[in-house]
Each structure stands twice: as structure tokens, then as C-alpha cells.
Residue frames as qw, qx, qy, qz and C-alpha x, y, z in Angstrom:
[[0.637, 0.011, 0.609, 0.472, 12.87, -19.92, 25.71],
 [0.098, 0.571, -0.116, -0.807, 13.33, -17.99, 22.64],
 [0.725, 0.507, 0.376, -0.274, 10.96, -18.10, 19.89],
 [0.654, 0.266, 0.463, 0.536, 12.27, -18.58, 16.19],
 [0.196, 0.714, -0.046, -0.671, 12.12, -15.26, 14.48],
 [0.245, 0.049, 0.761, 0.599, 12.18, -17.13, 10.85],
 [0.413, 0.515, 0.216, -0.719, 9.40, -16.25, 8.68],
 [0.651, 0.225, 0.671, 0.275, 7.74, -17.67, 5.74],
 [0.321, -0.241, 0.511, 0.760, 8.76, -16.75, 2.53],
 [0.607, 0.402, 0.007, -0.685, 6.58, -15.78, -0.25],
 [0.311, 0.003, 0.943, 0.121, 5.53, -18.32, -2.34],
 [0.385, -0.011, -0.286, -0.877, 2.47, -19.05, -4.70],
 [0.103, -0.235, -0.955, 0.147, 0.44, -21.67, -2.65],
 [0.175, 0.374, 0.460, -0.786, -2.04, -19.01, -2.64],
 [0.344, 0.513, -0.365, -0.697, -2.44, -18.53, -6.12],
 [0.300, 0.077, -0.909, -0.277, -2.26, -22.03, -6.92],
 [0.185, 0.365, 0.881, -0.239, -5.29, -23.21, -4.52],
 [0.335, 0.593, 0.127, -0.721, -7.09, -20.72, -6.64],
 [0.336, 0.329, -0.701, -0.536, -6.12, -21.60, -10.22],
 [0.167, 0.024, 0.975, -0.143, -7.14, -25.23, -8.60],
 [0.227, 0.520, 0.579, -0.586, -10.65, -23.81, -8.32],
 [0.447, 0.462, 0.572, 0.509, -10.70, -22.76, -12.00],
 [0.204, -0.889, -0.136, 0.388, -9.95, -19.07, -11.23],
 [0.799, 0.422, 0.103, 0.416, -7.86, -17.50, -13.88],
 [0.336, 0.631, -0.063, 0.696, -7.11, -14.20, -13.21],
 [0.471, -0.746, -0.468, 0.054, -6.36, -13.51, -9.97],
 [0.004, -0.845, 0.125, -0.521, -5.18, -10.03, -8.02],
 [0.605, -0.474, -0.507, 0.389, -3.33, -9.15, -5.27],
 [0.061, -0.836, -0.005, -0.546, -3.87, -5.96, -3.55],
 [0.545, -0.426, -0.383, 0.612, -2.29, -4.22, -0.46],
 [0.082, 0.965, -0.021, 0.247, -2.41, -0.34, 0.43],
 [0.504, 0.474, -0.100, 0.715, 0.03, 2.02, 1.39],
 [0.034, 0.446, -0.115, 0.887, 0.03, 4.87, 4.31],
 [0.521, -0.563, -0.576, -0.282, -2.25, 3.74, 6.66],
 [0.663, -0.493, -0.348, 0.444, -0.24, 4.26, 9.50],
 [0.415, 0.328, 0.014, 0.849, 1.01, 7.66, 8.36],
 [0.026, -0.662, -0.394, 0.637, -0.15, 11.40, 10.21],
 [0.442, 0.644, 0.100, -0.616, -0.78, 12.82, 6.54],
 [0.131, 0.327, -0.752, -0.558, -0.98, 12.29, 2.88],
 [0.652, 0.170, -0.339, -0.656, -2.87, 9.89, 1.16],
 [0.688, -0.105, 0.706, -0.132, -3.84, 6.24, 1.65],
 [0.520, 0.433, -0.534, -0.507, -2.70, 4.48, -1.58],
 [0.733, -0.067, 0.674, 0.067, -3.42, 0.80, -2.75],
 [0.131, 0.521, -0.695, -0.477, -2.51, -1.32, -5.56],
 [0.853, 0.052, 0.461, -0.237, -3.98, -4.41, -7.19],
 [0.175, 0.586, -0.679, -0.405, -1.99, -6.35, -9.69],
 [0.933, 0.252, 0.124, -0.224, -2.46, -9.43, -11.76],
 [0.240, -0.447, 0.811, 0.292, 0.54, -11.89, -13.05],
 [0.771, 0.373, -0.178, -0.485, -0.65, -12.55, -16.49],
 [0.836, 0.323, -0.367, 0.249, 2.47, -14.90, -16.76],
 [0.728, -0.650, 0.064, 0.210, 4.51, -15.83, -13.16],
 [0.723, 0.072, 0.058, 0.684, 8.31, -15.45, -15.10],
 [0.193, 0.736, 0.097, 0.642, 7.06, -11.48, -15.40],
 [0.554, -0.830, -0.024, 0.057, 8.18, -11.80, -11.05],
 [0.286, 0.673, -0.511, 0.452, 11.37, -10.30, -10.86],
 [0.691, -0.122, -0.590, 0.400, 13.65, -12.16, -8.24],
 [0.356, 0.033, -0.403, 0.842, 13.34, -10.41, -4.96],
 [0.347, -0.396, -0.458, -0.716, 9.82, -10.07, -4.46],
 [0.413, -0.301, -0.697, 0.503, 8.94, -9.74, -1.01],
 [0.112, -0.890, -0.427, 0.115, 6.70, -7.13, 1.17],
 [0.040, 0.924, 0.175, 0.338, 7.15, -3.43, 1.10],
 [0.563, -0.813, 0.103, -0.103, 8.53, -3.27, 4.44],
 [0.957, 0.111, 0.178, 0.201, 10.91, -5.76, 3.77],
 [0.691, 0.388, 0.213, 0.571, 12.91, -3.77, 1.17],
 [0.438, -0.265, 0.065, 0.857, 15.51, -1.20, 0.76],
 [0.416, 0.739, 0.181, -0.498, 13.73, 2.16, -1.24],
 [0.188, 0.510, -0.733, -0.408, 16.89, 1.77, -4.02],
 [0.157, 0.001, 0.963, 0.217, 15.75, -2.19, -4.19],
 [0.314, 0.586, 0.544, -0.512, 11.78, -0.79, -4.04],
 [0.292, 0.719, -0.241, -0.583, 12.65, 1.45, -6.73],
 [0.061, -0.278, 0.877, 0.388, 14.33, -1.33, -9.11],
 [0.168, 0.058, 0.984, 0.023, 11.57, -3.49, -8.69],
 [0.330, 0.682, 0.558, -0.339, 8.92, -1.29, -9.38],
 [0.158, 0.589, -0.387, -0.692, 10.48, -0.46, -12.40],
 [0.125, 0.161, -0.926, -0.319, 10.24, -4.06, -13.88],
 [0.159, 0.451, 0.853, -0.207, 6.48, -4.84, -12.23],
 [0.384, 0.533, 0.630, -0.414, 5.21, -1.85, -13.96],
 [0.216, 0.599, -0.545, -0.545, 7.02, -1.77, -17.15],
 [0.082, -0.152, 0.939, 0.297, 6.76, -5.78, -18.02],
 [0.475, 0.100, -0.571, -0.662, 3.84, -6.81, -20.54],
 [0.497, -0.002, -0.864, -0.078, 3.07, -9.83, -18.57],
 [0.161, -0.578, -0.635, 0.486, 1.38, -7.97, -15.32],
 [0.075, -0.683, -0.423, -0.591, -1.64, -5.73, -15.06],
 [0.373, -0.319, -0.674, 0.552, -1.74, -3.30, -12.70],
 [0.125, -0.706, -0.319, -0.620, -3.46, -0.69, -11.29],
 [0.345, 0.019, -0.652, 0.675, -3.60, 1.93, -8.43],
 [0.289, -0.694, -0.538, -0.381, -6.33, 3.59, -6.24],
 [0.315, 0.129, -0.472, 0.813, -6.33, 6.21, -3.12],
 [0.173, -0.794, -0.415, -0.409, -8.18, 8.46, -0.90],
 [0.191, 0.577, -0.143, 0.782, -7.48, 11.49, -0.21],
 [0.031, 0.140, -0.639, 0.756, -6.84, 13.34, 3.59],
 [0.386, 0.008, 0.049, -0.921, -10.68, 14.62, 3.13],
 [0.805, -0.049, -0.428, -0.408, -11.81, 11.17, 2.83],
 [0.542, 0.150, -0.729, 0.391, -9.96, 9.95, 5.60],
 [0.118, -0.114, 0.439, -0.883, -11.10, 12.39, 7.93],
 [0.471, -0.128, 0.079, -0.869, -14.28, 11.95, 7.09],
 [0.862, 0.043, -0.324, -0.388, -14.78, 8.44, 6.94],
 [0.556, -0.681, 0.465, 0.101, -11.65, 7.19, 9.33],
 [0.249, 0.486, -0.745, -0.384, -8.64, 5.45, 7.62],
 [0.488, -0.145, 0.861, 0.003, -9.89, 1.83, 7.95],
 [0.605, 0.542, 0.583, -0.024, -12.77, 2.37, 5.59],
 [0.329, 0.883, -0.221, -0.252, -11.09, 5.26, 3.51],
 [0.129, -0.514, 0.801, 0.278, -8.11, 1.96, 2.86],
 [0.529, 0.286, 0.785, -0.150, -10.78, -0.19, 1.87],
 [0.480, 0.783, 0.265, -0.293, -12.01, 2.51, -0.40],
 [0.538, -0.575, 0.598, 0.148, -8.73, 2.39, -1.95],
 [0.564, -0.137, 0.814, -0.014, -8.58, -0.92, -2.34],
 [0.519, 0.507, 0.688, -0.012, -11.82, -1.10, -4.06],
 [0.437, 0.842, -0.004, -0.317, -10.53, 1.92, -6.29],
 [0.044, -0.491, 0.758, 0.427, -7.22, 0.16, -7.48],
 [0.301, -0.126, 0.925, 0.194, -9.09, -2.73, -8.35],
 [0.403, 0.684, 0.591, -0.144, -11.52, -1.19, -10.26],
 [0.199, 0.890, -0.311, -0.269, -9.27, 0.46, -12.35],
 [0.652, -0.102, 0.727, 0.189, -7.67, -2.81, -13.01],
 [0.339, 0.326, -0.511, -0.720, -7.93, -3.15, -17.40],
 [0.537, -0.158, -0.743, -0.368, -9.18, -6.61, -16.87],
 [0.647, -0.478, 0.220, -0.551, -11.29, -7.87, -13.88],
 [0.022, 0.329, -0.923, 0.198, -9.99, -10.13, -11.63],
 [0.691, -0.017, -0.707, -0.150, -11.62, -13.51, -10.95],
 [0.745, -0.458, -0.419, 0.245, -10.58, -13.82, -7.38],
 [0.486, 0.694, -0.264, 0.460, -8.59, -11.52, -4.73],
 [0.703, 0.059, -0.426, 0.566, -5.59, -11.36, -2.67],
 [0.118, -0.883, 0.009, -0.453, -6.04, -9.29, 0.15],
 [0.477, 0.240, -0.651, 0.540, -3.42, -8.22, 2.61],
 [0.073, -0.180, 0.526, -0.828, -4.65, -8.15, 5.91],
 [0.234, 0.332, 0.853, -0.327, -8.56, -8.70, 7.19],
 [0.260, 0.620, 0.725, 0.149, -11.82, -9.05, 5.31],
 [0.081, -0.169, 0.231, 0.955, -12.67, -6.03, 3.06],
 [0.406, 0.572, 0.652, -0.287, -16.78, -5.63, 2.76],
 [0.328, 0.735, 0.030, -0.592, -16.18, -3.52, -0.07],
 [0.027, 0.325, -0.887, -0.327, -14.38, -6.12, -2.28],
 [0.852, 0.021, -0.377, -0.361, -17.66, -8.58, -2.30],
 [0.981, -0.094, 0.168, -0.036, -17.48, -12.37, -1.83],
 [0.873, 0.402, -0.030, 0.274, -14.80, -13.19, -4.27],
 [0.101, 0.786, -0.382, 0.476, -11.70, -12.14, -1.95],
 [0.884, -0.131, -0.275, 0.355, -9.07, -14.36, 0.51],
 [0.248, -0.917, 0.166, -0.265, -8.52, -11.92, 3.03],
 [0.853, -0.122, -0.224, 0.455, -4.60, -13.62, 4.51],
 [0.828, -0.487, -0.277, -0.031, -2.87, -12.22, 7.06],
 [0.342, -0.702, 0.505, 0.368, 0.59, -10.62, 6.60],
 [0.836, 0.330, 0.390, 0.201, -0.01, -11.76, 2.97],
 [0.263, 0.926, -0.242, -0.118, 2.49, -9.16, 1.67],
 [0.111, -0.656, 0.746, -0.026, 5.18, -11.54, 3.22],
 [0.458, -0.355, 0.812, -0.071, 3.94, -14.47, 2.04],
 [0.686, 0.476, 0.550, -0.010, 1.96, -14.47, -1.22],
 [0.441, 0.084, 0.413, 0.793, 3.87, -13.02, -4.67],
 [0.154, 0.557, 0.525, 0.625, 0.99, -11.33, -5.87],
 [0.357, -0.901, -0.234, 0.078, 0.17, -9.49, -2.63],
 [0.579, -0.473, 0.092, 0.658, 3.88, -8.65, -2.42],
 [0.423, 0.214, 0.438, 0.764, 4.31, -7.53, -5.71],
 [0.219, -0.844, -0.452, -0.187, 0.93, -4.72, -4.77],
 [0.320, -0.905, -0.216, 0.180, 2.47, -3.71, -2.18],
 [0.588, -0.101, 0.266, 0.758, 5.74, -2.77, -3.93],
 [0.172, 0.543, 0.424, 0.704, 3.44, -0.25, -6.34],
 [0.280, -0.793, -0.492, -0.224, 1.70, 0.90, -3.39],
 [0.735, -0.389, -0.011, 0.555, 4.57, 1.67, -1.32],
 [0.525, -0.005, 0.286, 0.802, 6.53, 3.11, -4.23],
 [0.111, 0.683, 0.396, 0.603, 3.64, 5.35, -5.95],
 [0.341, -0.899, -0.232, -0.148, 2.95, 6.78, -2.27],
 [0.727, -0.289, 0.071, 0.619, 6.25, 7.17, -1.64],
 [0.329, 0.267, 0.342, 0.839, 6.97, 9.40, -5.21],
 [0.176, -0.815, -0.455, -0.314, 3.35, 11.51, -3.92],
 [0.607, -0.737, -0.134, 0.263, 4.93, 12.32, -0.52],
 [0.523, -0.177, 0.257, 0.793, 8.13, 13.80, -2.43],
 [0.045, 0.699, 0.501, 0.508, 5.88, 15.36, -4.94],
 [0.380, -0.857, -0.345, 0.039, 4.13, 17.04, -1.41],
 [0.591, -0.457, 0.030, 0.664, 7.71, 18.42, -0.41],
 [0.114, 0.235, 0.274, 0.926, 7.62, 21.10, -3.25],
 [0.213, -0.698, -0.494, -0.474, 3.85, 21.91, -2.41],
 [0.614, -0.762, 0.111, -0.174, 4.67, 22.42, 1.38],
 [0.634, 0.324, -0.539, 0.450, 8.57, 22.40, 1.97],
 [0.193, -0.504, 0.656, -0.527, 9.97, 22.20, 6.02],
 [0.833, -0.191, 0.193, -0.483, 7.99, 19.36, 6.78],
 [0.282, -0.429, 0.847, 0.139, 10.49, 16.70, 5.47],
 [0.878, 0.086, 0.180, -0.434, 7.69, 14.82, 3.67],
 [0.652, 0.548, -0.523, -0.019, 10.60, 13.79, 0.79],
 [0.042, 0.431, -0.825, 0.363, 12.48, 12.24, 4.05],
 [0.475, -0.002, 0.637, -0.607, 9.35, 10.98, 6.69],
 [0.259, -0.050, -0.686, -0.678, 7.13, 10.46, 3.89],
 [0.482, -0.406, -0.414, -0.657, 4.64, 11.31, 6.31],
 [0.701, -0.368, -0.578, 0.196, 4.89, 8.71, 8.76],
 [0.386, -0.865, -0.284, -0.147, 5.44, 9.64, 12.59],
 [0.787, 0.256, -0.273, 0.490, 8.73, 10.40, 13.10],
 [0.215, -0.833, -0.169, 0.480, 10.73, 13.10, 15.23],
 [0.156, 0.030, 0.329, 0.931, 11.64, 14.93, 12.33],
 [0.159, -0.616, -0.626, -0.451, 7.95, 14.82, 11.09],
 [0.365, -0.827, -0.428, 0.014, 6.41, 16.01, 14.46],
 [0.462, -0.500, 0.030, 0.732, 9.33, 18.39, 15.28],
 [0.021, 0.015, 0.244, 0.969, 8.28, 20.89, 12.19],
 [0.174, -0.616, -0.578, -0.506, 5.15, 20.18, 12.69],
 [0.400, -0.765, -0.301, 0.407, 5.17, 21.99, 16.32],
 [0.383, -0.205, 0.218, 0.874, 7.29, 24.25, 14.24],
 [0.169, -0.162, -0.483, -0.844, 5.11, 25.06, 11.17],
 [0.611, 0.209, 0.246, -0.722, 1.64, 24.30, 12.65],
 [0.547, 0.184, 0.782, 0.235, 0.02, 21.13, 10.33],
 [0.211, 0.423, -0.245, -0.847, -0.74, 21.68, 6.83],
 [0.635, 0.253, -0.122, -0.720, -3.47, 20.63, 4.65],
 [0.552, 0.263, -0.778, -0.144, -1.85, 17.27, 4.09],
 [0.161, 0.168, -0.890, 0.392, -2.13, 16.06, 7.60],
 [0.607, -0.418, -0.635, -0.230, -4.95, 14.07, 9.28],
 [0.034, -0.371, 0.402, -0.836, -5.81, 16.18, 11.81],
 [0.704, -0.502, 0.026, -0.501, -8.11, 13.77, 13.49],
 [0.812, 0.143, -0.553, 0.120, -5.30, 11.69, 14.23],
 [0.704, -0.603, -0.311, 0.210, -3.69, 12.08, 17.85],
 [0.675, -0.034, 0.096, 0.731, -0.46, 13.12, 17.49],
 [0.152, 0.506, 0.634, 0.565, -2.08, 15.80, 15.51],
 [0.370, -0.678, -0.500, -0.391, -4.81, 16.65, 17.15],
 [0.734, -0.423, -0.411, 0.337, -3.20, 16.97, 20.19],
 [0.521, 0.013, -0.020, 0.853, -0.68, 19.70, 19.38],
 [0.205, -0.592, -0.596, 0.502, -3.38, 21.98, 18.92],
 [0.333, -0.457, 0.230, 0.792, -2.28, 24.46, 16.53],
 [0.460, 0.598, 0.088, -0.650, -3.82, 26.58, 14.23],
 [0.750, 0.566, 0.341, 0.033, -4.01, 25.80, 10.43]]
């Protein structure tokens, strides 16, 4: 029998069992790139000083069109009523540390770059030892808490505008198109050009191909 394919909606039942708790300010964070063969690993942590500053259509990363990305991260980080902030690490910290803890690190640099300090946070996906105690690690929370969505919209969008950046620094590689990820454009110049400084060359794909610098 076939399963449902519905999905729940965002919502702020997260936020609210917090506030409950006498939490005021609270964050949601999500990263960016993890899954990519180069570039950076970006996250985001935002705050909703005031819930009317969500623009309608607020929903994971993944979720959304780049033209509807693009709208919406114009209005989350232009409106007076949310704080955000972003954080990254770089190829050279990936390599050396692998990407799970080099997204963590991240993590813990958007939200320490926050202007005020959250109270409590939203994390997308599983526990984060570098956040502390005071963090609600949930699950596909990009698709189902506002403030995690609304994170990963900055995170998305800033690593998105980096990877275009990268296309002037190192053009054939498509980054402005792939934006990194594993595509057969991506891996079809990279057997072409050889990898270049951007790419995470302990990754497989990668690594595999063999090719000089």
C-alpha cells in the first residue's frame, strides 16, 4: 500500500513550547553545503524579534525555487524585526576536521556572531556538542519549524551568492550553475580541469579521480 507523501508544514509549536518555558529569545540555525564536493560549509542562526517580520512562504531551503529564495532573503535580512547572523568553514577546515564537525563549527560561528544571544536553540538535524545544553536538536526542522526555515533560507542563499562569487575566481567549473554540489556538469570539468583549490579533495568522488592539483 502506498504511503502518504504529505508532510508537515512549518509552524511555531516549537517556538511556542519554548516561550512556555520562559525563553525569550530564541534561534534557529541550519547550515548550508554539506553535501557539496567543494566550497564552503555555511550556517545561519536567526532570531524573530517579532513573528509578523515572517514573510509568507517560509519553508526549507530545499523546498524553494532560487527566484522565490532570493525574494525571501531579501525581506528576512532587510526587516528590523529579525536578527541574524552567518558563520562558515572553510575547505581547509573541512579537510582537516571532516564536514560533520567543520558544520557544527559553523553553526557555533553563526551563532556567535548573533548581536544578541539567544536563550534557547533551534537546530536542524541531530545534537550539536558544540552548541552546549541549551539547544532542541529536531529532525528535518527546516520543514517544520519557522525559525529553522527561515536559517536555512540565509544559509542556502549566502552560500549560494559565494559559489557564484567562486565562478570568477576559477571559471569552467560551473560553480555559478552546480554551486558545487555533485552533478555531471560539476564532475565532467572536473575530469576536465583537474580539482581546484575549492574542492574537498578528501571526498570520494574527488579523491578518486586522481588528478593532479
Amino acid at each position: 500500500m502506498a504511503q502518504s507523501l504529505k508532510r508537515q508544514s512549518c509552524s511555531w509549536h516549537f517556538e511556542d513550547e519554548y516561550l512556555r518555558q520562559g525563553h525569550k529569545f530564541l534561534a534557529g540555525v541550519d547550515e548550508a553545503g554539506r553535501g557539496c564536493l567543494a566550497g564552503p560549509v555555511v550556517a545561519a542562526a536567526l532570531i524573530f524579534l517579532d513573528r509578523n517580520a515572517c514573510p509568507e512562504g517560509v519553508d526549507d531551503s530545499k523546498l524553494l525555487t532560487r527566484k522565490r529564495r532570493q525574494v525571501l532573503h531579501k525581506t528576512l535580512s532587510s526587516h528590523p524585526g529579525i536578527l541574524w547572523a552567518v558563520g562558515s568553514a572553510s575547505v581547509e577546515e573541512i579537510e582537516k576536521i571532516n564536514i560533520l564537525r567543520a558544520s557544527h563549527l559553523a553553526m557555533q560561528r553563526a551563532c556567535a556572531s548573533l548581536p544578541r544571544k539567544p536563550d534557547w536553540l533551534l537546530v536542524d538535524g541531530l545534537p550539536v556538542k558544540l552548541l552546549g545544553e541549551k539547544h532542541r536538536a529536531i529532525v528535518d526542522g527546516d520543514a517544520q519549524c519557522f525559525s529553522i526555515a527561515a536559517a536555512s533560507i540565509i544559509a542556502k542563499e549566502t552560500r549560494d551568492l559565494l559559489m557564484e562569487e567562486a565562478e570568477k575566481t576559477y571559471p569552467g567549473y560551473g560553480f555559478a550553475q552546480h554551486k558545487g554540489y555533485g552533478t555531471a556538469l560539476h564532475m565532467a570539468a572536473v575530469t576536465r580541469l583537474g580539482p581546484c583549490p575549492l574542492h574537498r579533495k578528501t571526498f570520494g568522488p574527488i579523491r578518486q579521480l586522481s588528478l593532479p592539483l
